[in-house]
DSSP file (Angstrom, degrees, kcal/mol; ACC not computed):
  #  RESIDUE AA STRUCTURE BP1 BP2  ACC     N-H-->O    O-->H-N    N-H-->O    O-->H-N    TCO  KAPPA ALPHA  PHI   PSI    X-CA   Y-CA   Z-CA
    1    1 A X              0   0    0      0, 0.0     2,-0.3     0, 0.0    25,-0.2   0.000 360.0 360.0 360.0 134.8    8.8    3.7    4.6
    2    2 A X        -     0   0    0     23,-2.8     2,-0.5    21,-0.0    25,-0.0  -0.802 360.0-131.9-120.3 170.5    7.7    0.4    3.2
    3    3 A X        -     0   0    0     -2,-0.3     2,-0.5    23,-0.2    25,-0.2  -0.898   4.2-146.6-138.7 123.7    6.3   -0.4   -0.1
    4    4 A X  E     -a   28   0A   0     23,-1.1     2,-1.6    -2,-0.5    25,-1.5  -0.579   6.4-160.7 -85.2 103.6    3.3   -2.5   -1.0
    5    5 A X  E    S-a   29   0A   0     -2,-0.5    25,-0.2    23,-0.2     2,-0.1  -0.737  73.3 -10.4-101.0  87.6    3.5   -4.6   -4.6
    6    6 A X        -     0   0    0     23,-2.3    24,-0.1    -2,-1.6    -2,-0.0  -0.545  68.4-108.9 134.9-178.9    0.0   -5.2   -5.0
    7    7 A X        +     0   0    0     -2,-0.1    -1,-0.1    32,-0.0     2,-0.1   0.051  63.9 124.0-143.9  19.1   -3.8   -4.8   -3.1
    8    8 A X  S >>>S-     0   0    0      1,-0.1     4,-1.9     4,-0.0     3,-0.8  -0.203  84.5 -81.7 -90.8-175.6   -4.9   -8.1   -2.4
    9    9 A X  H 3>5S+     0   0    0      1,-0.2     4,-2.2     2,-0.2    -1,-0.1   0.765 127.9  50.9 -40.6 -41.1   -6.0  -10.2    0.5
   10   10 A X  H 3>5S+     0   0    0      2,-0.2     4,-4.3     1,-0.2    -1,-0.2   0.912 113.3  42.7 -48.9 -59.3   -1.9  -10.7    1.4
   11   11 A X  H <>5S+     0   0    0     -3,-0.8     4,-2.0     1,-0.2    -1,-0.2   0.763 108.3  58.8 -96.3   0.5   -0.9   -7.0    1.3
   12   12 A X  H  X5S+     0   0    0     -4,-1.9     4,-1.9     2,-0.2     5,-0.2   0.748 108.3  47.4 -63.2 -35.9   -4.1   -5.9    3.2
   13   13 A X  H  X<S+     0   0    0     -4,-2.2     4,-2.4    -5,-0.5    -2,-0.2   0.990 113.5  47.7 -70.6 -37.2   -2.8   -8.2    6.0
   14   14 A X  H  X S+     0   0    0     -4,-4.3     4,-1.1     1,-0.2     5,-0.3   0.950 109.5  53.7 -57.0 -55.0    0.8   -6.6    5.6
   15   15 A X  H  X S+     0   0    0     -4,-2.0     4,-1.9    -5,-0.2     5,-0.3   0.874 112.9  41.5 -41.2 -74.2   -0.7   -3.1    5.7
   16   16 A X  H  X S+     0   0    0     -4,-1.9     4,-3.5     2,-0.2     5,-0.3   0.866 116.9  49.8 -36.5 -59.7   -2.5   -4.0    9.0
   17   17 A X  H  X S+     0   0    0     -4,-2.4     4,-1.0     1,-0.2     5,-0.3   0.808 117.5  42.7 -22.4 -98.0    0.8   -5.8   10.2
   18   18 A X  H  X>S+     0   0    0     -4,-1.1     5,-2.7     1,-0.3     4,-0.7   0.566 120.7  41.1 -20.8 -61.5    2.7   -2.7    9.3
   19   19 A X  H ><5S+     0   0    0     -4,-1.9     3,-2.7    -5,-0.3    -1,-0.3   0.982 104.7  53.6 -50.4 -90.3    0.5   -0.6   10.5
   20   20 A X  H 3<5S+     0   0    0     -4,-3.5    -1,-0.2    -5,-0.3    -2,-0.2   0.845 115.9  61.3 -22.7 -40.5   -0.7   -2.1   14.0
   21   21 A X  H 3<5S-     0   0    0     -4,-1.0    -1,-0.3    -3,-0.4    -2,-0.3   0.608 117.6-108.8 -91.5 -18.4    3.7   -1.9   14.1
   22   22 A X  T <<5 -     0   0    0     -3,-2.7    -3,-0.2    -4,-0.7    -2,-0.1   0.742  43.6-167.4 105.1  20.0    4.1    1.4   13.8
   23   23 A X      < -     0   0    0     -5,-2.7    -1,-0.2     1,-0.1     3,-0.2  -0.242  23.2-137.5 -55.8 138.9    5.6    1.9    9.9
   24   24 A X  S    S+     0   0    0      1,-0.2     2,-0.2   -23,-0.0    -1,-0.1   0.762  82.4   0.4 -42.5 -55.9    6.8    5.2    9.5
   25   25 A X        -     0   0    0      2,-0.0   -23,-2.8    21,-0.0     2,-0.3  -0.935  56.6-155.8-134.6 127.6    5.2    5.2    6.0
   26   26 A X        -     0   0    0     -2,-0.2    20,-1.4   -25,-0.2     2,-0.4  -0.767  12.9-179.5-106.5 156.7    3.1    2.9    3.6
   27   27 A X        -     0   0    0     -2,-0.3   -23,-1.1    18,-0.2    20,-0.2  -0.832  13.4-158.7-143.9 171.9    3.3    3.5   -0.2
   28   28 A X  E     +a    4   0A   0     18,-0.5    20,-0.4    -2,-0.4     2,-0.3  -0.528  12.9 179.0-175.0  80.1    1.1    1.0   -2.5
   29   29 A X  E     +a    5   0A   0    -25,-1.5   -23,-2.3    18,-0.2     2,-0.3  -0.696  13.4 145.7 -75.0 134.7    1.4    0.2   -6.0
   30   30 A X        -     0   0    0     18,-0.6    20,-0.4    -2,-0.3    -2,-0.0  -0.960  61.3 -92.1-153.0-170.7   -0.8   -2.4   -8.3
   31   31 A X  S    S+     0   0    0     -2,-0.3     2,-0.5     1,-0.1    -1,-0.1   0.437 110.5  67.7 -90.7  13.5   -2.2   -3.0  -11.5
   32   32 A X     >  -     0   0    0      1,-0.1     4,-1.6     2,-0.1    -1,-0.1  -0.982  61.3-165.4-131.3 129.1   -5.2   -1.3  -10.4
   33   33 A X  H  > S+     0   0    0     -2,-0.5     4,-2.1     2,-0.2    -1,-0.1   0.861  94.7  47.7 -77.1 -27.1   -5.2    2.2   -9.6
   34   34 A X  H  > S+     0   0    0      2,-0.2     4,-2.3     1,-0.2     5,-0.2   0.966 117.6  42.5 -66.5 -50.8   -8.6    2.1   -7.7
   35   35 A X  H  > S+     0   0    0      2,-0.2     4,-2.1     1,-0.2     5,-0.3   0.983 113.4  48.7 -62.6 -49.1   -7.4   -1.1   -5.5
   36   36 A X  H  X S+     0   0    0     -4,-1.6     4,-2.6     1,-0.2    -1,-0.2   0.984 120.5  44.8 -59.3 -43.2   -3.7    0.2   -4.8
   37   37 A X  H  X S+     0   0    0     -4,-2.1     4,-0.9     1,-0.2    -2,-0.2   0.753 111.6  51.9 -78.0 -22.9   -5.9    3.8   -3.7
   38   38 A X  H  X S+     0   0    0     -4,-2.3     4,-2.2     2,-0.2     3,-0.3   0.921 112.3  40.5 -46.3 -70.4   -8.3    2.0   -1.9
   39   39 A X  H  X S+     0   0    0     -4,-2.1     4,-2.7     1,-0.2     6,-0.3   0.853 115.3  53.7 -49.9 -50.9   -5.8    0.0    0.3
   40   40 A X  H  <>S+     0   0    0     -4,-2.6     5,-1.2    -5,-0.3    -1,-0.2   0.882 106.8  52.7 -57.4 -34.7   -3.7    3.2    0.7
   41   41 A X  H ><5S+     0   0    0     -4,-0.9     3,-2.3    -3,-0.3    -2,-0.2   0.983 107.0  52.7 -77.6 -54.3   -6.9    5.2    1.9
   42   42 A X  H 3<5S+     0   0    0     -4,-2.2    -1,-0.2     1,-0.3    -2,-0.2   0.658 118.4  35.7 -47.5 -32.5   -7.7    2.6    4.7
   43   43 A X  T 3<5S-     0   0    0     -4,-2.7    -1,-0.3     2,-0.1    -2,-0.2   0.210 110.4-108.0-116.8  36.7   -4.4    2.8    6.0
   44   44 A X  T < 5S+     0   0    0     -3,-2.3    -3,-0.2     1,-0.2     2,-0.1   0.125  75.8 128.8  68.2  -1.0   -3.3    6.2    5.7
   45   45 A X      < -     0   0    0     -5,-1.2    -1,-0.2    -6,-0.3     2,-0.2  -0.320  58.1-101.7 -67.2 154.0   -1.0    5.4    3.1
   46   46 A X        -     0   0    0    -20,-1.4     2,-0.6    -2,-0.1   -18,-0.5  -0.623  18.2-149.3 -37.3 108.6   -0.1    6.5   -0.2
   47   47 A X        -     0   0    0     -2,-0.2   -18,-0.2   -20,-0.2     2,-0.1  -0.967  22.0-178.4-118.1 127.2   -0.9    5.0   -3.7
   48   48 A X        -     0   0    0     -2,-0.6   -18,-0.6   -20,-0.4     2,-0.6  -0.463  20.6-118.4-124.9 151.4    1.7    5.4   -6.3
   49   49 A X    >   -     0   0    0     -2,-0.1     3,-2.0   -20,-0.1     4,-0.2  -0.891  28.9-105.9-106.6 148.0    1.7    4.4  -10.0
   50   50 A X  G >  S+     0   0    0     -2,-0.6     3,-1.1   -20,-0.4    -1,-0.1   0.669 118.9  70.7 -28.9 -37.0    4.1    2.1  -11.9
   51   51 A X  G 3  S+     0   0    0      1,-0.2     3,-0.4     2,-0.1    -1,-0.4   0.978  92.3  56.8 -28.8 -78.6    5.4    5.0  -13.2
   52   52 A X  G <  S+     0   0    0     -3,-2.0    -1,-0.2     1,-0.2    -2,-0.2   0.544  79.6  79.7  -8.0 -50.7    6.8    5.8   -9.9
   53   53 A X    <         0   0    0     -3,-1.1    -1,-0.2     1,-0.3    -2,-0.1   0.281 360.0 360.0 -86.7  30.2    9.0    2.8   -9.1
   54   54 A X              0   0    0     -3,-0.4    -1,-0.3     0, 0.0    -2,-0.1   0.697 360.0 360.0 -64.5 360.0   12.0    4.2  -11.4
């Protein structure tokens, strides 16, 4: 499982990265819920809220 702080140009290439590699799981937080869900959708991942990271 990895976890993604943030949905900009940088953690769309680590998703691919990640991805392309075979992560087990991706999870995706940001200060946008639409951008973190966005990112999550494309790569089959999970988008979590700030809430979350307790």
């Amino acid at each position: 499982t990895t976890l993604l702080v943030g949905a900009g140009e940088m953690a769309e290439l680590a998703a691919k990265n990640l991805v392309d590699n075979g992560v087990g799981s991706l999870l995706v937080v940001n200060r946008s819920a639409g951008r973190a869900a966005g990112l999550a959708k494309e790569y089959g991942g999970e988008a979590l809220g700030w809430d979350k990271l307790s």
